[in-house]
C-alpha positions in Angstrom: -67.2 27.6 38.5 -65.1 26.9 35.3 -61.6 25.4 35.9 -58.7 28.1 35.4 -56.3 27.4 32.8 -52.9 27.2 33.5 -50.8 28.8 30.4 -47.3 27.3 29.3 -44.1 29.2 29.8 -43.9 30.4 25.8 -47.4 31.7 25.9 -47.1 33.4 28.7 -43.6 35.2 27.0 -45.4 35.4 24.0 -48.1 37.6 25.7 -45.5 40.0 27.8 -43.9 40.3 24.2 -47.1 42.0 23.2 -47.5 44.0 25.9 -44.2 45.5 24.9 -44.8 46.0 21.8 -48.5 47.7 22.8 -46.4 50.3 24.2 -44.0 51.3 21.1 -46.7 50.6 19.0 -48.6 53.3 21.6 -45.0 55.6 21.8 -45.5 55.3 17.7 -48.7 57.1 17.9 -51.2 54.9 18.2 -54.0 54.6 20.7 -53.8 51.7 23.6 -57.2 50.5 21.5 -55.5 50.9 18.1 -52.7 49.2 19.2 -54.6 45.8 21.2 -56.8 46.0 18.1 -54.1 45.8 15.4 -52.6 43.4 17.8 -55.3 41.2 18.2 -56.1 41.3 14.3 -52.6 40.8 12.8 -51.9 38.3 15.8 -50.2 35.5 13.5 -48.2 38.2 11.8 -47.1 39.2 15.2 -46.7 35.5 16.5 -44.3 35.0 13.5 -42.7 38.5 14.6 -41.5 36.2 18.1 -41.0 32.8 16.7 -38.4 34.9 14.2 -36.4 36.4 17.2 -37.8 40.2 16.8 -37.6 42.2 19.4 -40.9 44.1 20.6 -39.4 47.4 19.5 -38.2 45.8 16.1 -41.1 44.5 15.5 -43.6 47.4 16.7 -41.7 49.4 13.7 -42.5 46.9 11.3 -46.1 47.4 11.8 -46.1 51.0 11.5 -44.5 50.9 8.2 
């Protein structure tokens, strides 16, 4: 049985982050899949979005422009 791997404290408020900005992204009009996919494909974009201070909301609208 592979080892489970623990996740440091900034990944793991990195990931929340996205969660939150799923749902605006979601509230924006897109679909939960549209929204993990875009995530998951933009995902340094939205890495820079968090290291920059954005909030998920701020940054959720800067994807749908």
């Amino acid at each position: 049985m592979a080892k489970k791997e623990e996740l440091d404290e900034e990944t793991l408020a990195f990931i929340h982050w996205c969660i939150e900005v799923e749902k605006f992204l979601v509230a924006g009009g897109a679909t939960v899949k549209q929204a993990q996919d875009h995530i998951e494909e933009q995902v340094e974009w939205f890495t820079d979005q968090f290291y920059d201070g954005l909030t998920p909301e701020e940054a959720a609208k800067e994807a749908l422009a």
